[in-house]
C-alpha positions in Angstrom: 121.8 152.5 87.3 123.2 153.8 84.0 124.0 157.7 83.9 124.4 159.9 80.7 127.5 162.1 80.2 125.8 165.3 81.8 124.9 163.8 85.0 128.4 161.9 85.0 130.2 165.3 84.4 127.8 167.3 87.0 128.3 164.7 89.7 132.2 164.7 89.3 132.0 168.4 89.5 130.2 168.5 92.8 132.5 165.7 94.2 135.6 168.0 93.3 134.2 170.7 94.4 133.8 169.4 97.8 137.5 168.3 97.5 138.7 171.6 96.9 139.7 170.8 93.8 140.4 173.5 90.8 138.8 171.1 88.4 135.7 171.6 89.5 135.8 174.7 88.3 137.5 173.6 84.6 134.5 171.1 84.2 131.9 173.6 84.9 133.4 176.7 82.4 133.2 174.2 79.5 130.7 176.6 77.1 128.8 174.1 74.4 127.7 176.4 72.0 124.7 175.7 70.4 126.0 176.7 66.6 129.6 175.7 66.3 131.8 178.0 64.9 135.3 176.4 65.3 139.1 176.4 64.8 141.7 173.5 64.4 144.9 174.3 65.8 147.9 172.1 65.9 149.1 171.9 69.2 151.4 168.9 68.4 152.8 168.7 64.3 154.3 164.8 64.3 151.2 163.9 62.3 152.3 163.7 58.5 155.8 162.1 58.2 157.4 159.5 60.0 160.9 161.3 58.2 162.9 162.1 61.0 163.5 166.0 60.8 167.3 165.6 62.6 167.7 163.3 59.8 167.4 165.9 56.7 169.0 168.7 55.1 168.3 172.0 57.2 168.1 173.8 53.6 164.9 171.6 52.2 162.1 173.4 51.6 160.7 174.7 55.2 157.0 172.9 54.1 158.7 169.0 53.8 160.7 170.4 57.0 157.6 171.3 59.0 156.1 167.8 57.7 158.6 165.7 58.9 158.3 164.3 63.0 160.9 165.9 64.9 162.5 164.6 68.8 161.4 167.5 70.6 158.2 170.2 70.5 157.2 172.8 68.1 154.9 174.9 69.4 155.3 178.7 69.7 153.5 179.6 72.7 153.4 183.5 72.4 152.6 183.0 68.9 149.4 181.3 70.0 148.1 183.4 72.4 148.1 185.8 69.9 146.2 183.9 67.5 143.9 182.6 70.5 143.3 186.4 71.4 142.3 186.8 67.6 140.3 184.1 67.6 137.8 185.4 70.3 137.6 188.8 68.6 136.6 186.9 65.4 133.8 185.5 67.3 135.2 181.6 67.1 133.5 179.5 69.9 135.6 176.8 70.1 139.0 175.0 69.6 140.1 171.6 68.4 143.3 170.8 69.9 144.7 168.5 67.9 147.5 167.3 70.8 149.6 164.4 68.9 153.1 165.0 71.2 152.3 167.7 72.6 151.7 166.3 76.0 152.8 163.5 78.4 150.4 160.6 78.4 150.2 159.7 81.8 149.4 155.9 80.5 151.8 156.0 78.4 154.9 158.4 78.9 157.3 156.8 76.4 155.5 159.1 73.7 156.6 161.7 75.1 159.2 163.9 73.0 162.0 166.8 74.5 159.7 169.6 75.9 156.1 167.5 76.2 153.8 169.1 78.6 153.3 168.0 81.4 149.0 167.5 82.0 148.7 170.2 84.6 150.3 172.6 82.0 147.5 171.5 79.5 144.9 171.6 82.0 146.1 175.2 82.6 146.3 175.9 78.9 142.5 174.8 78.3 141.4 176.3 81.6 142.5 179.5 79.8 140.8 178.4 76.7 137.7 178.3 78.0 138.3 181.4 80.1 137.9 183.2 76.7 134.4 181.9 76.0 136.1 178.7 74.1 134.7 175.2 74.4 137.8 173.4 73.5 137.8 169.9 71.9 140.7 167.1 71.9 142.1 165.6 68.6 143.7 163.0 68.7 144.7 161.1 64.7 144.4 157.3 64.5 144.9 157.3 61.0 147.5 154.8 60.0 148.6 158.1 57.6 148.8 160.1 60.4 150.0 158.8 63.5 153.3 158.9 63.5 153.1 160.6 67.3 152.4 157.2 67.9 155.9 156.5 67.5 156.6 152.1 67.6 153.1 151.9 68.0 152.2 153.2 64.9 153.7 150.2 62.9 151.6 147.7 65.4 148.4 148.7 63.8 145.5 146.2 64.4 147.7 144.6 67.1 146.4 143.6 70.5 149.4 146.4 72.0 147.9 148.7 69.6 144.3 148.4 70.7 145.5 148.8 74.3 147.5 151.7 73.7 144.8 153.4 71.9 142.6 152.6 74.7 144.7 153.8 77.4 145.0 157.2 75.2 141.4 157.9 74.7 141.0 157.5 78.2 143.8 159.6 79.4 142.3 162.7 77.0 139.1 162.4 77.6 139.6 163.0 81.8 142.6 165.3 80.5 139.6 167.6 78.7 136.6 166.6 81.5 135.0 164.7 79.4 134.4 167.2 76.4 131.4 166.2 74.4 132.9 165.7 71.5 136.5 163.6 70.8 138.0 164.4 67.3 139.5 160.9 65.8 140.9 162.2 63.4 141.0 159.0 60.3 141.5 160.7 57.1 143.5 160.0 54.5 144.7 156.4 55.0 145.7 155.9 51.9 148.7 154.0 49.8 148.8 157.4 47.6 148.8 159.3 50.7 152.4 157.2 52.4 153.9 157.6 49.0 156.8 159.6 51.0 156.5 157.7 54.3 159.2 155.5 55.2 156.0 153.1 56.4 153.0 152.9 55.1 150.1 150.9 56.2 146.7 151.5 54.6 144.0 149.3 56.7 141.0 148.0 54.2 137.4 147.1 53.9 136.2 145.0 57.1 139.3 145.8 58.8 138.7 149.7 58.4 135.5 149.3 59.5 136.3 146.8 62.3 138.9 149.2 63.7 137.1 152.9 62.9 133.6 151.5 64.8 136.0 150.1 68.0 137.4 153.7 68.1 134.0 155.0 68.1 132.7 152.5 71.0 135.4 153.4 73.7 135.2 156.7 73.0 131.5 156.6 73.4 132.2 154.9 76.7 134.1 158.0 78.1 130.9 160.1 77.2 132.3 161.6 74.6 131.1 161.5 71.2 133.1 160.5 67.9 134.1 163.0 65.4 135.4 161.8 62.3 136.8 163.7 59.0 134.3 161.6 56.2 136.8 161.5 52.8 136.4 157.8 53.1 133.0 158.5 51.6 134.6 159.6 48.7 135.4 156.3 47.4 133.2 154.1 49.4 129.7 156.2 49.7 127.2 152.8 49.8 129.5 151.4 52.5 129.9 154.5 54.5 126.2 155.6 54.5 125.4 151.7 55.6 127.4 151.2 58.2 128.4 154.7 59.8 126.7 155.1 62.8 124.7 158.3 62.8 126.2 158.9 66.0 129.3 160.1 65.1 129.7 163.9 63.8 130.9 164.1 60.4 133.5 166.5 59.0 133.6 166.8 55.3 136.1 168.6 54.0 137.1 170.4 50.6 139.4 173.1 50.0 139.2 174.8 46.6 137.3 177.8 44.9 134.7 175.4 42.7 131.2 174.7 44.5 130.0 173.1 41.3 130.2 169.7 41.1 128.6 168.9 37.5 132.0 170.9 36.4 134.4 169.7 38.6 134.7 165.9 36.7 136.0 163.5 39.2 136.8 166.0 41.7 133.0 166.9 42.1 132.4 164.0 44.8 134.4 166.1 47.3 131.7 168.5 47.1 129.1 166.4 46.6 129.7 164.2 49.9 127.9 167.1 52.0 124.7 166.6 50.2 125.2 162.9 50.2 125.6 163.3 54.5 123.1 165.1 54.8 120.2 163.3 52.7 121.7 159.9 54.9 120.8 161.9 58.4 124.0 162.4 59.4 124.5 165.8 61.7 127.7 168.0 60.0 130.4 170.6 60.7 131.5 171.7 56.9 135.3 171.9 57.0 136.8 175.1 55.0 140.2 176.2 54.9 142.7 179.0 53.5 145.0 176.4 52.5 144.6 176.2 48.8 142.5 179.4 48.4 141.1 182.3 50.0 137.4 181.7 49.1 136.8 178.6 49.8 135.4 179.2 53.5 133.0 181.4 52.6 132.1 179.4 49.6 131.5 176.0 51.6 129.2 178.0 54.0 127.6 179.5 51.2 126.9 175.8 49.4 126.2 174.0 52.7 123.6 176.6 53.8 121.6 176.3 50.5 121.7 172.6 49.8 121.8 170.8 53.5 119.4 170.7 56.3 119.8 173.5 58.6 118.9 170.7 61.6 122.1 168.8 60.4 124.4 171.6 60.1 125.9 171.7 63.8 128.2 174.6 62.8 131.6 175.2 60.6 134.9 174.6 60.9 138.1 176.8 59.8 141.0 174.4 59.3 144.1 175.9 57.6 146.9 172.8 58.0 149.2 175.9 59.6 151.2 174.8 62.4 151.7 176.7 65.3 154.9 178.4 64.7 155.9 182.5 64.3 156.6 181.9 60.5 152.9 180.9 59.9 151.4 183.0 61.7 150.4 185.6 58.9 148.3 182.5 57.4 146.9 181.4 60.3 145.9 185.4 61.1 143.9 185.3 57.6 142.3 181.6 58.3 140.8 184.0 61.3 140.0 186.8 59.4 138.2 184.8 57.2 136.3 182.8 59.8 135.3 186.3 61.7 133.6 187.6 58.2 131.6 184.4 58.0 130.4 184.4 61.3 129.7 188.5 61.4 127.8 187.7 57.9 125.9 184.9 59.3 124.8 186.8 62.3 
């Protein structure tokens, strides 16, 4: 007999318990907040370009440095339990850990770079997490733009080795995390414009997008988690997107400047206009904001979200500001919290 993802996760809990196993007590502390108010931080950063970093001039610009996939792991550790410790005070309730190299896949080891964790320091890192009143989320990007953590792999895409890679990933997170509820994929951006400064570029299209996005969805479903995707693709393809996404997969729109109006905002406006066009389609949302381009633009997605979409549909917000985990950001990342901690003290 078929059992859902609660009773799956309850049962292993009791079984570990019994064992004497610490895990037990991980998959229990998991908080799901009923009104998400959440945080993207980048645990692993080889995510934008396959450029190798040993390969370029030390005195480039630190942001193409930061961009470009290095052979080892920036992360600064004390820098994030600073911004962790913030992050609880701001009244975030939970954190997508967007892994990438961070970790050593236990399936697959070779993607491991100089100073990958090993799983039991994650495991210790999230226990930690959720100590703090966190329910923490994996991320993991399968866009072709984005996945250059997948390192050989991420020039086999739409490969039978790719598919079984993938696989073998989703799995290994999803028992990595206890079976979170949600599983970020990630699976924005996949586009030619978007490579222009990759040294590969690989943009899958129409029926193959769709082929490979709704196998993604299917084994994750089948870990118990659910698919979370980041929806640009509506921008250019609303009819095909609203037809064939499956409402079961949590949509994050995103758009990160000061204009909420889209009659004014010329061909920019769909950006904006793809929350309404989510929510009048049924699908359930977390509105993505950020501090990126601007330092309104959080407050203002809340603002236009809450007035023109369905309170039911609106699963929470998400505070996204693209700052890596390092010392020299952390000023940026400290005002992406500020920000998020007015917006939730104003909304309570």
């Amino acid at each position: 007999m078929a059992i859902n993802r609660r009773e799956f996760i309850s049962t292993a809990a009791s079984a570990l318990a019994l064992s004497g196993c610490s895990t037990a007590a991980s998959l229990a502390k998991n908080p799901e907040p009923k009104f998400i108010w959440s945080y993207l931080a980048h645990f692993g950063v080889n995510s934008w370009k396959d450029v190798p970093l040993e390969t370029q001039d030390p005195s480039m610009p630190e942001k193409w440095l930061t961009r470009c996939c290095a052979n080892h792991v920036r992360f600064d550790e004390p820098s994030w339990k600073r911004l962790s410790s913030a992050l609880a005070k701001a009244g975030c309730n939970q954190i997508i850990v967007d892994l990438a190299e961070i970790v050593e896949y236990p399936s697959h080891p070779e993607l491991a770079v100089k100073g990958s964790w090993s799983v039991e320091k994650l495991r210790k890192e999230i226990a930690r997490l959720r100590g703090m009143g966190f329910e923490v989320i994996p991320k993991l990007n399968f866009s072709a733009c984005h996945d250059t953590w997948l390192k050989d792999y991420h020039r086999m895409v739409s490969t039978k080795k790719y598919y079984q890679v993938c696989e073998d990933l989703i799995k290994d997170v999803a028992e990595m995390f206890d079976y979170p509820r949600y599983f970020h994929l990630g699976y924005d951006e996949e586009t030619a414009n978007h490579q222009s400064r990759h040294l590969f570029a690989v943009c899958r299209q129409g029926d193959l997008w769709w082929h490979d996005f709704l196998w993604f969805a299917k084994v994750t479903e089948k870990t118990g988690c659910r698919p979370w995707i980041w929806s640009d693709y509506i921008w250019n393809h609303k009819d095909e997107f609203l037809n064939r996404m499956p409402k079961s997969v949590l949509q994050s729109n995103w758009y990160y400047g000061a204009s909420f109006e889209p009659a004014k905002m010329g061909a920019r406006g769909k950006y904006v206009e793809a929350y309404d066009w989510l929510d009048k389609a049924g699908f359930e949302q977390v509105p993505t904001g950020s501090n990126w381009s601007c330092d309104t633009n959080f407050s203002g997605t809340i603002k236009y979200c809450d007035a023109n979409c369905s309170k039911d549909l609106i699963k929470g917000y998400m505070m996204a500001p693209w700052t890596r985990t390092f010392a020299i950001h952390e000023e940026k990342s400290m005002q992406a919290i500020d920000q998020l901690a007015t917006a939730v003290k104003a909304r309570a």
